[in-house]
C-alpha angles and dihedrals in degrees: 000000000000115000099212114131122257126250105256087237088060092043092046089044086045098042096054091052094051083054094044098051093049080052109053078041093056085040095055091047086067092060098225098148092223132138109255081238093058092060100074088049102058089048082058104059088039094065101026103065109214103359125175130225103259097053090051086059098043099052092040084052093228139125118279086237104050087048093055091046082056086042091055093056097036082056097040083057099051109239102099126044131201116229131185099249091243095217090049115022094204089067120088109201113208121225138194108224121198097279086051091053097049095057096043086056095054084046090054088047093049092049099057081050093058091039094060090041094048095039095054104132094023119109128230096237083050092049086055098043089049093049088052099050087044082051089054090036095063100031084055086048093045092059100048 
């Protein structure tokens, strides 16, 4: 195999994957019989407290469709409702109910698991340095 060094676009791509894969594997272990892209959802709505539609869209980066079609199974589960937004009617408010809270909470639980797993051999003073420079990363991303 040839030993050059990947682009950091290809490391962080293939990094992520790496991570993401570990994830939806640790996810499925829980048994929860939800898609892998509900999932972000529903941690959205944990820690945003009435949140509406489009800014779930907007902060998971995805279509408003494609987040309404993961609305609708999170609802049809039972762990998100839908509520008319009460200052502008046109507005539905998401909102998280006590089954949805429990397993938000399992998959917070699960996470910390997988980060220590995934962060043995790295330092503290490196973990913060890295999630600095992930912080600056995105925010750089975010103005071009």
């Amino acid at each position: 195999m040839n030993k050059k060094k990947l682009p950091v676009s290809l490391n962080i791509a293939l990094t992520l994957k790496a991570i993401e894969h570990a994830f939806k594997k640790s996810m499925h272990e829980l048994n929860f019989n939800l898609p892998s892209e509900s999932f972000g959802i529903l941690m959205i709505a944990y820690f945003q407290e009435n949140v509406i539609q489009q800014d779930i869209a907007d902060m998971a980066k995805k279509d408003k469709s494609a987040v309404l079609k993961q609305i609708d199974v999170l609802e049809a589960k039972g762990l998100v409702q839908r509520q008319v937004n009460a200052r502008d009617r046109r507005e539905k408010m998401i909102v998280i109910t006590d089954e949805g809270r429990k397993i938000a909470a399992e998959i917070i639980d699960r996470e910390r698991e997988m980060l220590c797993i995934l962060s043995q051999g790295i330092e503290k003073r490196e973990m913060n340095a890295f999630l600095k420079v992930l912080s600056l990363l995105k925010a750089n991303a975010e103005k071009s």
